[in-house]
C-alpha angles and dihedrals in degrees: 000000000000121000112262086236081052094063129112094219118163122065080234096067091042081053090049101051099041094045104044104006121104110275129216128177128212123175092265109019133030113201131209126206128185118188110207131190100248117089098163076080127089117240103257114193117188129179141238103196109186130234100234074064080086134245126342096275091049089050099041092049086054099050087046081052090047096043088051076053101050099039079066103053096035095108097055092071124090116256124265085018119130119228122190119189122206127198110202125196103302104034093106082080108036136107090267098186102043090042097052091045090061088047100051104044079051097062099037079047094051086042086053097047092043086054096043085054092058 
């Protein structure tokens, strides 16, 4: 379980992340990530699970395996950055925590090149 100061909370920072954050696609998940400049933050991660995941037990069990994911990668993201996590259609079977972790090292990779650009 995350942290409760590690919770994307409010429906603006979802916004946020999802509308101007850096974007990368798996096969079941597509991850968001918004650096902000604010690193006396902690990173705070939330998740859009969607509803062709299946009912409310399927989709409650895949954002619980996501969460145990995250809580492992959660270091790895800049401080004071957003993450949103998506499960698309066929999530509920996947290798969750190998999966997440590619997500995730490819969007803390693409927020390291783009800095390095500016």
């Amino acid at each position: 379980m995350l942290a409760k100061t590690a919770r994307l909370t409010e429906s603006g920072d979802f916004a946020r992340a999802t509308k101007s954050g850096i974007r990368y696609t798996s096969t079941n998940f597509v991850g968001y990530l918004y650096i902000t400049n604010d690193t006396s933050e902690p990173a705070r991660a939330g998740l859009i699970i969607s509803k062709a995941v299946g009912g409310s037990v399927a989709r409650h069990r895949l954002a619980r395996k996501i969460r145990h994911c995250l809580r492992d990668c959660y270091t790895q993201l800049p401080h004071g950055s957003l993450l949103v996590v998506r499960g698309l259609n066929n999530a509920a079977s996947a290798d969750c925590a190998s999966e997440i972790q590619e997500v995730i090292s490819n969007l803390v990779r693409k927020a390291k090149e783009r800095a390095v650009k500016k």
